[in-house]
Each structure stands twice: as C-alpha cells, then as structure tokens.
N, C-alpha and C positions, 0 to 999 in steps of 0.2 A: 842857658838857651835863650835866643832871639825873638821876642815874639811880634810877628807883622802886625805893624799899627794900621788900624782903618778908621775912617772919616769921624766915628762918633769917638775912637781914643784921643782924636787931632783935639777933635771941639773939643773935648775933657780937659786935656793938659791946657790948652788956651784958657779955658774958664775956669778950671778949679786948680790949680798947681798949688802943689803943697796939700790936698784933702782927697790925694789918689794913692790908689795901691794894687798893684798888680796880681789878681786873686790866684795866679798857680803858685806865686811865690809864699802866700799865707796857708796854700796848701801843703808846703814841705816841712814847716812848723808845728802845722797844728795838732795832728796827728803824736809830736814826737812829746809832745809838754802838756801838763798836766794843769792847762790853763786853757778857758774857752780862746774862738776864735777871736772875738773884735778886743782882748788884748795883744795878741801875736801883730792882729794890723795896726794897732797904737802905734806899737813900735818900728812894723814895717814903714807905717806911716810917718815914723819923722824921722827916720835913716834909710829911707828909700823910693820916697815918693820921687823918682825921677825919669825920665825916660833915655840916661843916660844909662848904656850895657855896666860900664867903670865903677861910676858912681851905684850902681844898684848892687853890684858883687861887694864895694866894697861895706856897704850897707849891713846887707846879708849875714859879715862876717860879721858886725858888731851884732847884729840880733840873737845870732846865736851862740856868742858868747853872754849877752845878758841874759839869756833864758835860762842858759846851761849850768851860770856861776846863780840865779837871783831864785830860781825856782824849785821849790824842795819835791823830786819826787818821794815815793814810799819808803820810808827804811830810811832817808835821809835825815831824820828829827837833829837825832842826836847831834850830827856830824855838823849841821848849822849852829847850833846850841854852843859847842865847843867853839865854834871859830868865831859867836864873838865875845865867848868868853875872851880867848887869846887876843883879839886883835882890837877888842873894844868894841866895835859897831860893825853890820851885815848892814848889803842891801838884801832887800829880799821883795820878789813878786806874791802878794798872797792878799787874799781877800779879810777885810779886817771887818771887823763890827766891835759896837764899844756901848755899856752900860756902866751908871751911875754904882758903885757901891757905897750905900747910906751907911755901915759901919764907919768907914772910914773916912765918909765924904770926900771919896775921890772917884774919878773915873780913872777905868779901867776897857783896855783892849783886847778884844782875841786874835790870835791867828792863829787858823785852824790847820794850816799844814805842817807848822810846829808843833802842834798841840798845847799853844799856849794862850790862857785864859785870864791871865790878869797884868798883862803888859802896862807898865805905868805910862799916863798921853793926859797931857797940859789939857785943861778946861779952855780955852781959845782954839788948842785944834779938835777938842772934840767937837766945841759948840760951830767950829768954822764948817766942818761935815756931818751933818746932820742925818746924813742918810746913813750913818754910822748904826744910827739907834734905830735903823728900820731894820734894812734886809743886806746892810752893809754892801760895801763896794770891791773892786782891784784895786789894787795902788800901788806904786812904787816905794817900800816901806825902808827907811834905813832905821835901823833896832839897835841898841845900846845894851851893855852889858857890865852890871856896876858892881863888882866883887864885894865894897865895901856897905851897899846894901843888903847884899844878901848874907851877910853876915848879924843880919837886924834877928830880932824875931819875926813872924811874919812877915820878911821883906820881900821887896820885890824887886829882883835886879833887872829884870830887864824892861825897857821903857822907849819907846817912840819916838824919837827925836825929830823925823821929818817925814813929810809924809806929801808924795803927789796923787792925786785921782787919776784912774786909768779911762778918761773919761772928758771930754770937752766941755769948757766951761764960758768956752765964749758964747757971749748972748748974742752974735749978729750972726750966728751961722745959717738964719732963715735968710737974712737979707743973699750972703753970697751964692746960696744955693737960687733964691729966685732968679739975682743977675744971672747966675749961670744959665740957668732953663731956659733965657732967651733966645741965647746959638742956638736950639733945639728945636728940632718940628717934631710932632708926638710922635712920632713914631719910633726918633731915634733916641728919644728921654723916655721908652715906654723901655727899651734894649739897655741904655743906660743902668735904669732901676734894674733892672735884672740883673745886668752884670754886680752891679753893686753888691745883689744876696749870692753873688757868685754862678748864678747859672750865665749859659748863653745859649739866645736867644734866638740863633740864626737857624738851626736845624729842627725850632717846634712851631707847630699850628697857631692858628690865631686863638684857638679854645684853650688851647696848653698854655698861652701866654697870658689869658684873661684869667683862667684860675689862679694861675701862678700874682697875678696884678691883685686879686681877690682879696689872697691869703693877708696881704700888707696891712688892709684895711685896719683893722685892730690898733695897730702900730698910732694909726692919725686920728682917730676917731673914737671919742669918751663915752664911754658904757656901750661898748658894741656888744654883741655876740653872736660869733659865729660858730656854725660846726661844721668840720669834714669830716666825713666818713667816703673811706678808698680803699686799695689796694694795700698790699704792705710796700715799704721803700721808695716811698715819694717824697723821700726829708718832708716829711711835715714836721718832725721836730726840732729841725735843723733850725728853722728861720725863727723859733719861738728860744732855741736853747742858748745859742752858738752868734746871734748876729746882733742883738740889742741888750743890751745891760738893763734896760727898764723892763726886763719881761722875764717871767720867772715859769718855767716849766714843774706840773707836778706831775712826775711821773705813775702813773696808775696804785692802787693801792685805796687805801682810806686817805679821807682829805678830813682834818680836821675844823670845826667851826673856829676854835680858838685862833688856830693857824690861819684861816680861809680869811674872816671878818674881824672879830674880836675875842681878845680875853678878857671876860667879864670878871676875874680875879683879880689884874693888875690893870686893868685897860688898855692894854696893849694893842696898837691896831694889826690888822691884820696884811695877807697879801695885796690883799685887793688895794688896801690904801698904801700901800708903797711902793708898785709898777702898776706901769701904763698896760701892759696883759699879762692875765696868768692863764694860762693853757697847761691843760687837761689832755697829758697825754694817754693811753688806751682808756679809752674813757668808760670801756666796759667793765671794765673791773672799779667803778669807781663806785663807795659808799662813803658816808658819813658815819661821824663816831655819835650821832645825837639824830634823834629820829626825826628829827624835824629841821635839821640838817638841808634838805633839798629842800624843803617851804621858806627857809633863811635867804638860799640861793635862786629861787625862785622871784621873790620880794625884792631881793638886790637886782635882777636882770630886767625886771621892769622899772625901779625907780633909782636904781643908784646908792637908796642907801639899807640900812640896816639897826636895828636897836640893842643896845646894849641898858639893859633895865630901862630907864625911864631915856634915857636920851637917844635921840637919832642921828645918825653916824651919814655922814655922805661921800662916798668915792668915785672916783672914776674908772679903775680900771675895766679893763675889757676884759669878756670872758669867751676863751677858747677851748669848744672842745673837738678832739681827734681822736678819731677810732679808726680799724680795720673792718672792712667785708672780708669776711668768711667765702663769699658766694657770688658771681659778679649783678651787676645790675640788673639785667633782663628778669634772673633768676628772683633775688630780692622780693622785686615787684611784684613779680608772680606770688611767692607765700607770704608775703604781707605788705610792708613799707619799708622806705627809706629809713628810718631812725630804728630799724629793729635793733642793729648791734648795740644800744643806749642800755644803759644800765634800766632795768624791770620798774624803778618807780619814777621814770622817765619817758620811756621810750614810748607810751600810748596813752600818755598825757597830753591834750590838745591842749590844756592851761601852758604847760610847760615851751612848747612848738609855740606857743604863738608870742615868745619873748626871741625868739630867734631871728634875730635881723636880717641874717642870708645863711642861704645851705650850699656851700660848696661844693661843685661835684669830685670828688677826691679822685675818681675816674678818669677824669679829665685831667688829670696831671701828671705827666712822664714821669716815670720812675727814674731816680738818680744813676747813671750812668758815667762814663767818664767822658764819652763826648758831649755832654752836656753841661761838663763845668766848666766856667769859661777861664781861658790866659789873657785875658784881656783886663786893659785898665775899671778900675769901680772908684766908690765913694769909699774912703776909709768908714769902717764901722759905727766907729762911736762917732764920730761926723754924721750921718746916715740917720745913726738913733737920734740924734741930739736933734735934728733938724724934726723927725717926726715927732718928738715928743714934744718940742714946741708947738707946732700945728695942730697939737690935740683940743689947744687952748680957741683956738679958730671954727668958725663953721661956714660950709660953701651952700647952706640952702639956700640966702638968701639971691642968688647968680640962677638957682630957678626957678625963682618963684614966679615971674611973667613969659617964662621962656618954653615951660616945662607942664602938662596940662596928663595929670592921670585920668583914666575910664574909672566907670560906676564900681566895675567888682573887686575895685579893693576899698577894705575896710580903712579907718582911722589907725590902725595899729601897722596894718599892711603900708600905710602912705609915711607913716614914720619910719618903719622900718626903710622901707627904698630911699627916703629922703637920707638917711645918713650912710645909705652904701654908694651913693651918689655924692651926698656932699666928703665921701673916704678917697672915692677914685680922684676925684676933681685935685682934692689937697696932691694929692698922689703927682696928677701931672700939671698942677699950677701951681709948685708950692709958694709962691708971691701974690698967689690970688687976682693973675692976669684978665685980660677980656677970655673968654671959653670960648672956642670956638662951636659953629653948631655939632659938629659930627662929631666932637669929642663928646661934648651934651649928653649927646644921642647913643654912644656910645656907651660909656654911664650908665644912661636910663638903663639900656636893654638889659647889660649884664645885671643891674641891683635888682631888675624886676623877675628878670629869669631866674635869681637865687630865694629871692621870696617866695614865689610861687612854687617853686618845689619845696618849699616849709608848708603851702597851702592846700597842695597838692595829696601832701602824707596826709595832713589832718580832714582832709575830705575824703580818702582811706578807710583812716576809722569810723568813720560814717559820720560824722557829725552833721545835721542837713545845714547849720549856718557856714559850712564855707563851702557850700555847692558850687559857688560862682567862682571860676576861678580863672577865667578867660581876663587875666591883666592887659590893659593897654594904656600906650601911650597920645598927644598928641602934640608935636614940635611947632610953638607960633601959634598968632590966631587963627592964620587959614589953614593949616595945616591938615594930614590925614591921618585920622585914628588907624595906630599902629599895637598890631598885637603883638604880645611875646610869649613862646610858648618852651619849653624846658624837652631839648631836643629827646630827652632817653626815653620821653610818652609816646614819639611820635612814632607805630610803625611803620615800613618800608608798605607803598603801594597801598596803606589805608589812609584814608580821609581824615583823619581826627577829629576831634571837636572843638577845636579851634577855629574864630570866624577868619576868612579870607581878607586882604587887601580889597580897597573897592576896585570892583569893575573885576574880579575875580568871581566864577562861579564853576562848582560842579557840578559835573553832567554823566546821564548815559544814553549813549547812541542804540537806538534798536538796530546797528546795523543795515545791511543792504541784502540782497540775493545770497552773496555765496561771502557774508562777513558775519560772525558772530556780536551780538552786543558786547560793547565797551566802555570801558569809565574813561573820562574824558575832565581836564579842567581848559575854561575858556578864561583869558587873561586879558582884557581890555584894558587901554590907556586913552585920554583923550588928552587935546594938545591944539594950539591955533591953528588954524586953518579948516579944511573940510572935507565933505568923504569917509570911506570907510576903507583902512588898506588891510590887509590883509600880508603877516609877516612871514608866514611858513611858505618852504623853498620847498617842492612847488607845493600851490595852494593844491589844497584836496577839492574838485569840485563840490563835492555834497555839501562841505562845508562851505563853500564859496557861497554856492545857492542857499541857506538857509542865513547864512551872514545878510545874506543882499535883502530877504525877508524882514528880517530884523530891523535894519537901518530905513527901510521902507514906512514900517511901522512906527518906530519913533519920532522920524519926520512928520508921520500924520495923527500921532495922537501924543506930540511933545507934553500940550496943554494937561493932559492929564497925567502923562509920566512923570516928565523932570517940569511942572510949574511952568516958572518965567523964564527960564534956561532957555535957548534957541540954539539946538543941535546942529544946526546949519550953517553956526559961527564957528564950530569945532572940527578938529580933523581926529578919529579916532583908528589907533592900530589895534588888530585883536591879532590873539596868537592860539592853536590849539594843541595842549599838551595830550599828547594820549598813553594811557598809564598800563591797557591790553594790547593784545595781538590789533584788534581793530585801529583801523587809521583813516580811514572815506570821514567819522565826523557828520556822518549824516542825520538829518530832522533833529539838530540840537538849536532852534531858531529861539524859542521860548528861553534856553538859558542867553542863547546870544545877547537877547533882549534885555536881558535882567544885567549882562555884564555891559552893555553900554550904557543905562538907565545908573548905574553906581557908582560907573566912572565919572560920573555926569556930575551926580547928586557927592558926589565923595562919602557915601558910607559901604559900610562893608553888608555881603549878606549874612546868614547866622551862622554860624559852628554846625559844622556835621551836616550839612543841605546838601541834597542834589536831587537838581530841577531837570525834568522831563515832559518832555512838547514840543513839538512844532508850529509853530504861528503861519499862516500861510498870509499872503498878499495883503490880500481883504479885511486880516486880521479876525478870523475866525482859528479857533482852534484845531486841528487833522487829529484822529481818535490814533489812540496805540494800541497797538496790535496786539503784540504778548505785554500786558501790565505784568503779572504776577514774576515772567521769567527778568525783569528790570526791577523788582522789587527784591528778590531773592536775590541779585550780582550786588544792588545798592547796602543789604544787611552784611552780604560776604568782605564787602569792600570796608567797611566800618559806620555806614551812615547813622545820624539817629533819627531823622527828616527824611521821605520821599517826598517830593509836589509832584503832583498830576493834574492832567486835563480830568473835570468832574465824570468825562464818559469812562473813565475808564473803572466810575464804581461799581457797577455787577460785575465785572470778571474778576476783580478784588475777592466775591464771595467764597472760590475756591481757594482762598490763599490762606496757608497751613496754619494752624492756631499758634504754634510755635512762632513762625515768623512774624505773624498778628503782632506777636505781644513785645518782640525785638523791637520795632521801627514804629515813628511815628507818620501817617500818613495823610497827608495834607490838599485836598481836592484844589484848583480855583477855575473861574469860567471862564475869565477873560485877561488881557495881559497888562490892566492895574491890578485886578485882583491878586494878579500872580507875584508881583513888585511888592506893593504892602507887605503880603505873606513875606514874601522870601528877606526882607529887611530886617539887620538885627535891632532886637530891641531899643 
C-alpha cells in the first residue's frame, strides 16, 4: 500500500535518510514475532528505510524472512538446538545476557528463548558489551555447535561466535538529529516526535498532543519522576515497553529491592542503574518485598541515590509510575484526590507527592485507536532512543535562567521540579541546544507548571496548611506579565475559581436594571499607545458604555493616587464585557471598570476568587447598592471567596444568613484607592 507523503515526510527523508521507517510497515511485524517493536524497526531500518514502493517490498521480504528463519517462537527450542547441531552455526534473534562463572573462570552466555544458560563467549566480546552484565540486550546472535566438546565432561558445546547489538552505536547521532531539527518549525518536530512513538498527530487537540509530548520527558531527563494515572488503553505502556531499549517496564505485582536498587548479597546493581526509566506499570497493585522498601524508593526519588551497607550508590534512572482510574475525574475529586488509585503507603503521603516532578493527566490522552497510529514516515527506534539517552547527559535550565522568572507560591522543590520538566520539553524540541524561541519558552513553562501543580494541588487535599498557596505563576522577560497557570479539571464551567486573573481583568456583578436580573460579569481591559477608552463589544451595551465613561473619568483625575507616575492620557485602553448570566445591560459595574484599567496600567493582576461591586459616579463619590445581600448570595452561588463593597452597604449586610456569613469573605472600601489596594494581589 502507497502511503501520501506530506511536507514534514519530504523534510524527513531530506534530513534523516537512512534513520527512517515507515511505522504501518513495523506494525505488520510486530504483532507476528516474539520480539519488542524497535527490534522489528532495526531491521526495517536498514532494509527499508526508503521511500522507493520497489525498493521497500523488496526490503520487507527480507525482514520477514530474517524474523521468521532468526527468531525462536514457543515450542521452537529444540528444533533450533538440532540445526546447529547439523549445520554447525544458527543465526538467531534473542536477547543475551552474560556472567562470570568463578568455577571455571570463564564467561558464560544465556539465551533465554533457547533456554540456554551457559553458552561459551570470548572475554573481549563480553568485556566489549558490558551491558551484557546488566539487564542484557537484542542482538543478532550467530551460535556454534561443537560435537567434539560436548563430548567433554561438563562441556559446553555451544558457544558465541559473533555477535551484533540491536541497537546504535554511533556516538554523533545527537549531532545528525540536531542538523536535522533545523528544517523544522516546532510545530512540525512537535508531529515529527509523535510520529516517531508511532501516533499521528493530525486528528488530536493541543492537550492530547502536550500529554502525549509529556509522557517522553523521562526518556531525556535524569532522576525524573512522573506519574500518570487515566483511563484504561492510552498505551501508556507502549512507549515505556515497546520503543526504547534503555527502559525497562515492571509490570505490576511485587518489585523487589534487590531487583529495584541493589543486592546487598553479591552487589549486584539494580534496574535503576541500568536504564535510563523504569516504569511501573499498574502501579496499584504495587508492593515491596521489605518494608521499608518505599522509604528506599522514596530516598532514591529525591537524591538519586541509595545505600548498600556503608556505601552510597548513585543512579540516574527515572522513575515512572502508571495506573488506571477506576472512576473518571470529576468523580475522583469529589471522594478524595488524584493519587487515590496509588498503592495505601503512598497514595496520602505528601512526603511521598512532593518527589513528583509532574502529574500527567492520563485523561487527557486519546486512547489507542487505529486512526490514531500513524503510516507515516518517524525516526527509527533505536535511533530515537539513542539520541534521548544521550541528552540525558545534557541540561536546558541554564537557556532560563534570565528568561524565565517564577511567582512566590512555589516552593524550592516545586521550582526544581518545573525547572527539569521544562529543561525535558526543551531537550525534546532543541535537541542541539539551539537559540529557544520565546513561545516555545513559554510553552514549556505552562505545561511543567500545570503538571506540578496538580501534585500541589492533591497535597493541599489532604489538608496539609504548608501547600495552601498554590496559585503558580510565571513571568517571561523583565517587563513582562505575571502569568498564572491553573490545571484545567479545577476549573468549573461558569464558576469563578480562585485563581488570580491576567492584569486589567476583573470580576463583577451587575445589580442589573428595571426589568434585568443581576449577573456575573468579567470586565477584560488591555491598554496600548495611543488614547481614550474604546470600547470592543458589537454593539456596546449603554449601561456599560456609561459607567466605562465614569471610570476613565476618574482615573484621569485621580491618576496621582491610582497608577503613581503613569499618565493614563499617553495610553489608549480597549475594555471588553464578558457576561456569564442571562444579564447583558453591564450596568453600575464603574468601580470594577476602574480597578480593570488601573491593572492594566500598573501590570498586576487582582486576587483569586474577587468580585468587585460599585459604582463610581463622576465626582468620584461612591452610588450605595440597593440589594447587597441578594449580590452576595449570586457572588457565593458563582464560586467567589472575596465580595468588595461600598462601606454603605454594611447594615443591610446584618440580615445576611449565618450560613453565607461564614462562605464568603467580605471586604468594605470607601473610596476608589481604597478599593485598588484591597483588590490587588498580594
């Protein structure tokens, strides 16, 4: 089958020829052979990396005869065993690993789809693959079969005579991949990387596509840890099992310490020191065989390393773990938190949460489908791995450290944590360590800060009062504007949040008119050169025209005490009125008007969960409100935790229900600096 080439296969083949592979074609393999996928593409990759129809059939045909003739499925032992007896030497596909036997001071090989455990292999090729003695590798293995030894006493006829890694060994693969990235604008190296783990990218959201860009971080990024918890069938374990050879999947069950870190028997290191991730797949069934097990793994995710009696041990690997919700989001949050499905001496641990570098939302990831796997050209695999596992060696904070400027409420754990999900993305899409653009920057930021913060999020949850604060922002530049990020599944539909706004954002509620009920309202001011005050909604609402016009009245004659040395009369500012009820007039919201060009001005934001109520009139005297209590009752319904009011409206306050009392915080002021101060965040 022919598949249409488009603009980012063109850039591909031009810049990587020779390190592509067309991923429907490793789909018709991988499924049939009893070998992960990024060995199927080794070899699709060096018999078919072409975008000639000819030349790729005839490819094809050799791939599946070397699978078919090299790789032993079930029930096959014997029948390889005998042919080389007969014929001398097998090639064979299979995964080897190899230890010292001190008896005999020799090394010795396994291959486990033979079932054979002491394959005779030269001290030069063992010492030449070293990863032999870790967690062993694929290889293209040709085996010897020597009648006249096994004729020995304990001999051993069969023996290793040559051996390739299934697996890149060239060291400039960083360099070709960076020249490559240059063709590329981010957007089409963001579809690129995708296609490479085999999705495509054309028919998901920008959220599906940033999780999905998420999941990789691990992959470039030493001692990360992340967790997703989702839906069932998002391949989460696809991209940890199936696409990188440096990452080792433990599928749920007990994970043992010896296995995990070390054996303190032989000192044998562990997983963690011999891939780049090991992921933790259903992570709720997960225990340890030693009870102190999770305090091991606990210690390791803060520092890297671990002790084995008196010495301390240092790794890198990253730690992944993945589970399923039982129950979807909304639900969740309502009977507890996000990290419920966590194994119990986990899961309401805020020691434990606060080693979590990002929390993926697993939600946010399309489930595996078939229109979702791409026919489209990618990076061969072990090309792919090899280039991340280099990059791990790399760090991208030091590209923001003048560029890049966090807010108060995050902690020293929180600013490291964001600093390495941001210096993951960056590797991700500069892997030559180019100039950043800003909006990729910024891009970055938002996602590593929106993943932390729902780790900060759970853990304010469990009540802990040190992570109250959990309003993360950013600021891009020195003049820049503090930019919040807030972790979309908090937000409901038509509540206010508590989240502070962009400056010159404020909300409000309109007492309405004659025959209009009150409404919640957010006013959206921008200011800009020039002068005036326009006004953008088609057509403007009077009521709101007139109290806008109050507004900009007011801060021309009382700049001095609003915005300082600013001179409002050099600026031209647009305001916009979002209305979120039936109400739409916008009327007597003059007092919020005010506060939203005064922020726009000053560039900060007002506080989280505020909404300002008043009218300012000409003279700059404050107009009383009529129904306080029934604006107080719509601002609790709506989500507020702030009302500000004109001071008159405190005796009518006296009938307002003890219930509502004790919801809402309510905030008098007299005049319209008093009211600015108040309304300004921290």
């Amino acid at each position: 089958m022919t598949v249409e080439l488009d603009d980012i296969d063109r850039l591909a083949v031009s810049a990587l020829d020779g390190y592509l592979v067309r991923k429907d074609l490793v789909r018709t393999f991988s499924r049939q052979f009893p070998v992960p996928t990024y060995v199927v593409e080794f070899l699709l990759g060096r018999y078919c990396a072409s975008v000639d129809e000819e030349e790729i059939q005839e490819g094809l045909e050799i791939v599946q005869r070397q699978l078919e003739s090299r790789t032993v499925k079930a029930g096959e032992e014997e029948l390889f065993k005998s042919r080389a007896r007969e014929e001398g030497e097998i090639k064979l596909i299979d995964m080897i690993t190899a230890r010292l036997d001190t008896k005999t001071d020799t090394y010795v090989a396994t291959l486990p789809s033979l079932r054979i455990k002491d394959a005779r292999i030269t001290p030069e090729m063992a010492n030449g693959h070293e990863r032999m003695f870790t967690g062993g590798f694929y290889a293209e293995i040709t085996l010897s079969y020597d009648a006249s030894i096994a004729a020995e006493q304990n001999g051993r006829p069969f023996g290793i005579e040559g051996l390739r890694e299934i697996q890149l060994s060239s060291r400039d693969v960083l360099e070709k991949l960076g020249g490559a990235r240059k063709q590329f604008t981010t957007e089409q190296w963001k579809h690129f990387l995708l296609r490479s783990t085999g999705i495509e990218p054309d028919s998901l959201s920008d959220r599906e596509k940033d999780a999905l860009m998420l999941r990789m971080v691990p992959f470039v990024e030493r001692n990360y840890n992340l967790v997703e918890l989702g839906p069932r069938g998002t391949g989460k374990s696809h991209l940890f099992q199936q696409v990188s050879p440096y990452a080792h999947l433990i599928s749920g069950g007990k994970a043992t310490v010896a296995k995990m870190f070390v054996n303190n028997a032989n000192g044998q290191r562990g997983l963690v020191c011999q891939y780049d991730v090991v992921c933790f797949d259903e992570v709720s069934g997960i225990s340890f065989d030693q009870k102190d097990g999770v305090n091991i793994m606990k210690g390791y995710m803060e520092s890297g390393e671990f002790s084995r009696g008196k010495e301390s041990i240092r790794a890198d690997g990253s730690i992944v773990l993945v589970g399923n919700f039982e129950v979807d989001v909304e639900h969740q949050q309502r009977v507890g938190h996000l990290f419920g499905p966590m194994p119990p001496e986990m899961k309401d641990d805020t020691a434990f949460m606060d080693r979590i570098h990002a929390f993926l939302p697993g939600w946010d990831v399309p489930k595996v489908r078939k229109d979702i796997l791409t026919d489209h050209f990618g990076l061969v695999s072990d090309f792919l791995s090899e280039c991340w596992s280099q990059l791990r060696a790399q760090s991208r904070v030091a590209t923001i450290q003048d560029r890049l400027r966090f807010g108060g409420a995050l902690s020293g754990r929180d600013t490291n944590a964001v600093n390495k999900t941001i210096s993951g993305l960056l590797k991700l899409l500069y892997p030559a360590n180019g100039q950043v653009l800003d909006e990729d920057l910024e891009w970055a930021a938002r996602l590593a800060l929106e993943a932390r913060r729902r780790v900060k999020e759970q853990q304010k949850r469990i009540g802990a009062a040190e992570f109250r604060n959990t309003h993360f922002s950013y600021v891009m530049g020195d003049d820049g504007v503090e930019q919040f990020v807030s972790t979309p599944e908090l937000q409901s539909e038509g509540g206010i949040g508590d989240d502070p706004l962009e400056p010159g954002q404020v909300w409000t509620i309109s007492p309405g008119t004659g025959d209009e009920y009150p409404g919640l309202f957010r006013i959206e001011a921008n200011e800009g050169p020039g002068s005036g005050v326009k006004i953008l909604n088609k057509p403007v609402p009077p009521a709101f025209k007139e109290s806008m016009g109050f507004a900009e009245q007011n801060l021309y004659a009382r700049a001095n005490q609003l915005v300082g040395d600013k001179d409002p009369r050099q600026h031209e500012f647009t305001a916009q009125l979002r209305g979120f009820d039936a109400a739409k007039s916008g009327a007597k919201v003059g007092m919020a008007g005010l506060i939203a060009l005064c922020t726009s001005l000053l560039k900060r934001s007002v506080r989280g969960g505020l909404i300002v109520v008043g009218e300012i009139n000409l003279g700059g005297s404050i107009e009383p409100v009529h129904d306080a209590i029934n604006m107080v009752e719509l601002a609790v319904e709506k989500g507020a935790s702030v009302v500000m009011m004109p001071v008159t409206c405190r005796k009518q306050l006296f009938d307002l229900s003890d219930d509502m009392a004790t919801k809402v915080d309510i905030q008098f002021y007299s005049d319209a600096r008093d009211a600015l101060i108040k309304a300004i965040a921290d």
